[in-house]
Phi, psi and omega in degrees: 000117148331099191300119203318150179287138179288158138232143174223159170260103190261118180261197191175085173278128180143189165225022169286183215217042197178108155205074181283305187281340159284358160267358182264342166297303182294346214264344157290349161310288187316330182285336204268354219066004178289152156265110151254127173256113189258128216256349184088179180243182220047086158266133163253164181296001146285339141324302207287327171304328204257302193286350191254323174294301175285021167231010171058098202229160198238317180234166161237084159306113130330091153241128180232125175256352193288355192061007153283035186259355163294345187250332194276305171335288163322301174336297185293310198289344179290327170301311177318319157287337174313294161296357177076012154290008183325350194257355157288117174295137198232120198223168215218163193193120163140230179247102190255140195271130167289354157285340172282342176298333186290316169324296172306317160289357168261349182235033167087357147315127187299306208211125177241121172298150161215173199313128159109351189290115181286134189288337182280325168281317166329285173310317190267035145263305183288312167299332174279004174242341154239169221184137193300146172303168191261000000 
């Protein structure tokens, strides 16, 4: 049996106004062979949460410019445990301070992206790293 197509769910937590770079993302999933779901912007985490569960999604990319990501990151991965959904990888993008990050992986983000990170590293991360929900 052929193993399932990833799906990831690509957000825009938040109140930013700019998603030039979540569309080139999704739009290299998609070049990868990914299944993408793009939730659009102002998402709050409970939108991305309730859309990453009902499209059964294997991951959640994150992009963020508001510098709210210390509160919205999180935020996404405690509904996700809430919901006994913990088993979605949940990985963040955008302009993130490298000091916020030890944070961000601590309260269950996966992977943090930052500004210059080539869409070619990105994809070949989500392959060594996630793998389809059962």
């Amino acid at each position: 049996m052929a193993e399932r197509t990833l799906r990831v769910l690509v957000g825009k937590p938040g109140l930013d106004g700019h998603d030039r770079g979540a569309k080139i993302i999704a739009r290299a999933f998609r070049d990868a062979g990914f299944e993408v779901i793009y939730t659009g912007l102002h998402q709050t985490p409970e939108q991305i949460v309730s859309a990453a569960i009902q499209e059964d999604v294997d991951c959640v990319g994150l992009s963020i410019l508001s510098g709210a990501h210390n509160t919205l990151l999180p935020r996404v991965c405690q509904l996700l445990r809430e919901k006994g959904a913990d088993d979605i990888k949940v990985f963040g993008g955008g302009v993130i301070p490298e000091d916020d990050i030890p944070g961000l992986k601590d309260a269950g983000i996966c992977e943090v992206f930052t500004p210059g990170t080539s869409t070619e590293d990105i994809v070949r991360w989500i392959k060594e790293n996630v793998k389809p929900r059962a």
